[in-house]
N, C-alpha and C positions, 0 to 999 in steps of 0.2 A: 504494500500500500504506500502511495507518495500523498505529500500534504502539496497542496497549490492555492498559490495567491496572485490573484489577479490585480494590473494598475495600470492606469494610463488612461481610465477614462475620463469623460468630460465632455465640455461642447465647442464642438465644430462649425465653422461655418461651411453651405455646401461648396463642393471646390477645394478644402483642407484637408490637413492631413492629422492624422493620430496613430501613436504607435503602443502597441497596449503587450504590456507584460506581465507572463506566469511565471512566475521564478516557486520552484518546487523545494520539497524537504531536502531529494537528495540528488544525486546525476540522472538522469533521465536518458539524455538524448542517444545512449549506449543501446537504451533495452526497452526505454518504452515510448509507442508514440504519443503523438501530442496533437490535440485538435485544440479547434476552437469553435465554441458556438453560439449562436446568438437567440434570445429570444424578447419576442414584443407581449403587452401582457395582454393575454385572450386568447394566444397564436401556440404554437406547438413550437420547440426547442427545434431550430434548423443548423444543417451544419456548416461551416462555414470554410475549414479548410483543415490539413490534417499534414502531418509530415511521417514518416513512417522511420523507425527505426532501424531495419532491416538492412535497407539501404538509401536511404534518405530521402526517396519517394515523397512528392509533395503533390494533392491534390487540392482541387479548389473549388465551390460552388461557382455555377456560372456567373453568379451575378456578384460576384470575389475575382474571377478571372480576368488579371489584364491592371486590375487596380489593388488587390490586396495579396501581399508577400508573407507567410509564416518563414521563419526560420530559426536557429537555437545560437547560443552564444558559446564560447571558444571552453567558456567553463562547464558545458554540460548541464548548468541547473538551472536554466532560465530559456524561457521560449518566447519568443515575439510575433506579434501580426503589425504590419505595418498596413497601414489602410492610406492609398491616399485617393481624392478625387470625390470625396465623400460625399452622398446624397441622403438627404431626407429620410429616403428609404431605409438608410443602413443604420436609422435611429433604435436600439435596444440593449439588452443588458449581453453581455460579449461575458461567455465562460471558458475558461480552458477547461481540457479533461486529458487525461491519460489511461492507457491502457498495456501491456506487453506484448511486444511482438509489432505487428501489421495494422496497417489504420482501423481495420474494421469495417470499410465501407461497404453502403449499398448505393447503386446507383453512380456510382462513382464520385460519394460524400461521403466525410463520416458519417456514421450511424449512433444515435446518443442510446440506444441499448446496447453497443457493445464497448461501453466505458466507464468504469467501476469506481474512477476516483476523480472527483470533482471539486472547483474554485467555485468562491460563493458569488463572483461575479463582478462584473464591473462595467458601469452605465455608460455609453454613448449618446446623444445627441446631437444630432444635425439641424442647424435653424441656423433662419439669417437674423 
């Protein structure tokens, strides 16, 4: 089990950027992957992008593709999504998760049933 803490939210204007970090209990990016997900309140948990441990396999939700980068830092205990281009849309509470092994995806997203250790979140908002 790893412990995760999410930061780096706040509010955007649309067009800006924000870079949001999980920094975990312990190394992560050796053995387990690392997603990120978002959610609006009334909406179901979507996912939004995932890096895979395995071999560093990086997937992305379409609407992540092209403007938002996950990646992990040199020390192994901190994972990032880097959003930029930000819209309205992309306004809700952004969580990491982890899991072992393979992102876990379906559809070619993560999947938030198969990710057992969860951040308690951390809010974005886009407005002008």
């Amino acid at each position: 089990q790893v412990q995760l803490v999410e930061s780096g939210g706040g509010l955007a204007r649309p067009g800006g950027s924000l870079r949001l970090s999980c920094t975990a209990s312990k190394r992560i990016s050796d053995t387990y992957a690392v997603a990120w997900f978002r959610q609006v309140p009334g909406q179901k948990r979507e996912g939004v992008s995932c890096r895979s441990s395995t071999d560093g396999s990086t997937y992305y939700a379409y609407f992540a593709k092209g403007r938002f980068t996950i990646s992990t830092d040199d020390s192994k205990t901190t994972a990032y999504l880097e959003m930029n281009n930000l819209k309205p849309t992309d306004t809700a509470v952004y969580y990491c998760a982890a899991r072992l092994g393979r992102c876990g995806n379906v559809g070619g997203v993560p999947f938030e049933g198969a990710f057992g250790d969860w951040g308690q979140g951390t809010q974005v908002t886009v407005s002008s």
